[in-house]
C-alpha angles and dihedrals in degrees: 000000000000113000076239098061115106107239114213110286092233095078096058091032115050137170109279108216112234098214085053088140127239125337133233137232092200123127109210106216111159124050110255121240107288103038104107128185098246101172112066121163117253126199135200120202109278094051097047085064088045090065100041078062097058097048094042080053091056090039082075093052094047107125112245105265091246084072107093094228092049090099092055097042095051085046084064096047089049108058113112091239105039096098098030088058090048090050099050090048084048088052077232095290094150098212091039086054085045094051085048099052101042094053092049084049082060101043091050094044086059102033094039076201081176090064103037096141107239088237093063098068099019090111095061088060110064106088094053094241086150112031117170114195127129140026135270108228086263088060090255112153118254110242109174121194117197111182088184087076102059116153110175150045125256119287155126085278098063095055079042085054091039095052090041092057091051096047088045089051079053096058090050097053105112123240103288096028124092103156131078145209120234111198101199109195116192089183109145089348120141146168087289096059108043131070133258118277088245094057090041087055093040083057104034078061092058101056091033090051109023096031102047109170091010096114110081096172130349110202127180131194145190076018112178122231098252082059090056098041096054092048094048087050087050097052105106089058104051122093108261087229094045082048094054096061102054116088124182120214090340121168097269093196084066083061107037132031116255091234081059101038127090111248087233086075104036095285130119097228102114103192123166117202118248117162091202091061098034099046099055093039098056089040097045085048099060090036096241122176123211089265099050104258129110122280124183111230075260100064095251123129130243149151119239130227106237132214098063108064113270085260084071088037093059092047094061092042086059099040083058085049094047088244136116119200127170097220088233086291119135128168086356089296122129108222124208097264134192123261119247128232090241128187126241108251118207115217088203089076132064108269107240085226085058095098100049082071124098102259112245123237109275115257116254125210098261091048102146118255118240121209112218103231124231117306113270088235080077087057132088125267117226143154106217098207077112110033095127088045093053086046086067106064081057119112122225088247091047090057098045094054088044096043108006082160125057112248125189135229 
């Protein structure tokens, strides 16, 4: 059977038992015992100098440390798998990772997707249309996407709200992890929940593009047939990895474990949206203040190291603190948790935390000079809780001129 080939929709869409018992608020955000990372990147020599090049390359495009957003970008640069991924999606090829990474520097200079503030995109969230909670058996994070619940219209705010509940399923990937599973369920959608062509295209670049080697696994279920047929017309564009990682109506109790999986799927994970639950826990979680930086559960700012989830990031904040603190988290449950009191941090000053990071190379006078690209106002709205299903409106021609090379996500 092609990876292409619709399974029946019975094994992604079983019959939910009505006397399923009582549900649950909890939001699951760290993996229970038992749930390993079992997939971890290898490399051999050549590739490893591969790599250094690349870093010693965006050494030259690090901001000077007087520019406010010097701390966050450097935070970026400096996550263990930040090169490794652009080099795998670059099939180390050195300039293409280059060209990558350079173009992603510039995106994230301009979106600051690290510091969107919670508030912002708070609204998009209270129908429950992406919910992250759980793991996949290989310890991925669960992001579901449910068209069916959308609740506004198109807009900036719904890319802003896109790109905060990615980075968000990159802060709960455990230490080891730094790929996630999205769980796209087409399940009652229609034209007048889903987005525009233009907008699913608009967001579909900026995971194929800004987020390279971020998508463990894509699986979409109750997929209708116009979804299968454009994907199975596309085929021979599309990047044989990026392909491989894509699974219509599977048996998602072959990929997650039923403890971990909503009812709604075969699982026995009976959670029952609140917003008021959700929002705080994942939040709190991250340590997110209300303008988008980092907060200790104590009120205090930092910047967290990335790479390890930001479970394994405050851990090491405390331990540089003497401390040990358990981020509300027990038994890998998020509980509903209240609010701090939390201070307003301004990125114009030097963040106290600013010193406990490893110091950049200092710029040299030929230290190559990076463009800021067009402000992201120019650019389409979109929610891509539908991206696949806006893919496929597209016409063939439409998706050569938008994509004529493979790229992979």
């Amino acid at each position: 059977m092609g990876i292409f080939t619709r399974s029946p929709a019975s094994s992604s869409s079983p019959t939910v038992d009505k006397d399923a018992g009582p549900t649950t608020k909890e939001v699951y955000l760290t993996p229970r015992e038992g749930i390993t990372v079992t997939k971890k990147w290898t490399y051999d020599d050549e590739q490893l100098k591969k790599i250094e090049q690349l870093k010693e390359y965006t050494a030259t495009l690090l901001l000077p440390e007087s520019d406010p957003y010097y701390v966050w970008e450097k935070r970026f640069l400096e996550d263990v798998g930040t090169h490794a991924r652009f080099m795998r999606a670059a099939k180390w090829n050195v300039e293409n990772g280059k060209k990558r990474i350079k173009s992603t520097i510039e995106w994230r200079r301009e979106f600051r997707p690290e510091l969107i503030e919670p508030d912002d995109v708070a609204i998009e969230a209270e129908t429950g249309k992406i919910v992250i909670s759980g793991f996949d058996k290989d310890g991925r994070p669960l992001v579901y996407m449910r068209p069916r619940h959308e609740n506004t219209e198109t807009s900036p705010r719904q890319i802003r709200h896109l790109i905060y509940v990615l980075e968000r399923a990159i802060d709960i990937c455990p230490e080891g992890q730094d790929q996630v599973s999205i769980i796209v369920d087409y399940k009652q959608a229609t034209s007048n929940n889903t987005p525009s062509v233009s907008t699913g295209l608009q967001s579909l670049n900026i995971l194929q593009h800004h987020y390279v080697e971020r998508l463990g696994r894509g699986l979409v279920v109750n997929m209708p047939w116009w979804i299968n047929a454009f994907f199975s017309a596309i085929q021979p564009f599309m990047d044989p990895i990026t392909r491989d990682k894509i699974r219509f109506n599977p048996k998602l109790v072959e990929l997650i474990d039923a403890d971990q999986l909503d009812r709604e799927y075969g699982g026995d994970y009976n959670y029952a949206f609140d917003k008021d639950v959700y929002w705080p826990a994942v939040t709190n979680f991250c340590n997110i203040a209300e303008d988008g930086t980092r907060v200790d559960p104590q009120g205090r700012s930092f910047v967290p190291a990335s790479g390890n989830g930001a479970a394994w990031a405050l851990k090491q904040h405390e331990k540089e603190l003497g401390e040990v603190k358990t981020n509300g988290v027990a038994n890998g449950v998020a509980k509903p948790a209240v609010a701090e009191a939390k201070p307003e941090v301004e990125l114009e000053t030097k963040p106290e935390v600013d010193a406990k990071i490893a110091p950049a190379a200092p710029a040299s006078a030929d230290q190559a000079e990076l463009p800021l690209p067009p402000s992201a106002a120019e650019a389409p709205a979109t929610d891509t809780d539908a991206v696949a299903d806006n893919l496929a409106k597209t016409t063939i021609a439409e998706a050569s001129e938008t994509s004529p090379a493979a790229v992979k996500i």
